[in-house]
N, C-alpha and C positions, 0 to 999 in steps of 0.2 A: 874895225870889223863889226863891231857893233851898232855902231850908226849905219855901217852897209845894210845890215841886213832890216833896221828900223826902216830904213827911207825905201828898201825891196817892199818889207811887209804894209808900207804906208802909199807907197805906190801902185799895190795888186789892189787894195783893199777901194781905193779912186777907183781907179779901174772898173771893179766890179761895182761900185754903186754910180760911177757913170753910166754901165750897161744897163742896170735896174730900172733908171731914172729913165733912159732913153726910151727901154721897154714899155714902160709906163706912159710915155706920150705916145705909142702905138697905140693906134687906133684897126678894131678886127670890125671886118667886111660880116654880115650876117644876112642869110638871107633864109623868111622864113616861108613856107608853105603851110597854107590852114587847108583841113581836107575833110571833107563830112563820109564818112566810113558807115555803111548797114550789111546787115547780113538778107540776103533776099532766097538765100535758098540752090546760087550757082554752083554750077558745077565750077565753071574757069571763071576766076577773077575778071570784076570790068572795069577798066580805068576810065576816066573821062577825059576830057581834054586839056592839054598843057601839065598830065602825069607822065607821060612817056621815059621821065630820065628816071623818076622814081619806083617805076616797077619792082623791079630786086627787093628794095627797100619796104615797100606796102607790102609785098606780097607775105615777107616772114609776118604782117598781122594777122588778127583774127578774123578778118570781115571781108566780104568778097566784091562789094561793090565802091567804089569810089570815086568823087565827086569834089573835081576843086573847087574851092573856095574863092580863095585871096593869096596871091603870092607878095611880100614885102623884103626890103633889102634895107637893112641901116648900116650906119658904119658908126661905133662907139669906142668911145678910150678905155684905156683896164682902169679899172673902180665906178664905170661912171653906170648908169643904169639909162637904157632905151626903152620906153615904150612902144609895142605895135600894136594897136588896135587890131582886133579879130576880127567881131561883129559886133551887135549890142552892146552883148554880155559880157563876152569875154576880152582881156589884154593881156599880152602875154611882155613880161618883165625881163630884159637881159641883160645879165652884167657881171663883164668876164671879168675874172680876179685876177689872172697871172698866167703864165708858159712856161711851161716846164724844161727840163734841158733837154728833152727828147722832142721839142714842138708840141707836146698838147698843151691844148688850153683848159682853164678853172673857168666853169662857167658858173655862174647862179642863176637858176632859170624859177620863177614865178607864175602862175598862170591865176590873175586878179577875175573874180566872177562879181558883177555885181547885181545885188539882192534883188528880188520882182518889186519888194518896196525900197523904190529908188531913195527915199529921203535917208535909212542907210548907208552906215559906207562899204566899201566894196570889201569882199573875205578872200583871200587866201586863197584859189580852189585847190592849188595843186606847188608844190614848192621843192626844188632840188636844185643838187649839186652837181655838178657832171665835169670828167675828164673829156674834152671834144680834142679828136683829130683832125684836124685843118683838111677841111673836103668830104669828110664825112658827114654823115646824118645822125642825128640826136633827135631820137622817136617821141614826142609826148602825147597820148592818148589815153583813149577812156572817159572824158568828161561828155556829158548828155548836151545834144542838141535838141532843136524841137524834133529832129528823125536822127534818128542814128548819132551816132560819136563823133564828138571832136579828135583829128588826127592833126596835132603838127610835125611838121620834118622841118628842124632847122640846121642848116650849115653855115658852118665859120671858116671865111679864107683869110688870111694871113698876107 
């Protein structure tokens, strides 16, 4: 009886760190949107072009006018860390830590600024944690452009 139930509890325990392991050579789809955000004074929000999915989204910000940037897509493993170049200045850091048993994802997201004098290295501008629901939008703004704010909308599909 006792060795049944050693070789059950030795059996689930595989089990579960085969699933772990598999998870972990998952690699999540990201796909980020950079968007320069100003307040001009509108009454109705104006998007620019190739915004159209993210309306709903922009619109809960604070700024009425809206101008894409750069759209990028990577696909990275859990632990590992993606670079996307912004523009210049900025690079935005992702890397997802784990999934939870409901499907969201541990993300750790960075936003690298670097200094006017380049022979520094780059600081930290902006640095978080976040729970992502596969499909959804993970807002980061607020950071200074030469006009208006930095907006990214990034999404994670699974």
């Amino acid at each position: 009886m006792v060795r049944s139930i050693s070789a059950t509890i030795l059996c689930l325990y595989s089990l579960t760190l085969a699933q772990r392991c598999a998870a972990d050579e998952e690699h999540i789809a990201f796909e980020m949107v950079a968007i320069q955000a100003t307040n001009e004074g509108r009454d109705t929000p104006v998007f620019g072009e190739n915004l159209g999915d993210l309306k709903k989204t922009l619109s809960e910000l604070p700024y009425d006018t809206y101008k894409h940037l750069v759209t990028t897509k990577v696909s990275v493993a859990y632990h590992e860390e993606a670079r996307i170049k912004i523009d210049e200045r900025y690079t935005l850091i992702v890397k997802p830590m784990g999934r939870e048993q409901d499907g969201r994802i541990t993300v750790e997201t960075r936003i690298e600024a670097v200094e006017a004098d380049k022979k520094k290295p780059p600081v930290n501008a902006l640095k978080a944690t976040s729970m992502m629901v596969p499909g959804d939008h993970l807002k980061l703004h607020g950071l200074k452009l030469e006009t208006g704010k930095l907006v990214l909308v990034l999404t994670a599909r699974v």
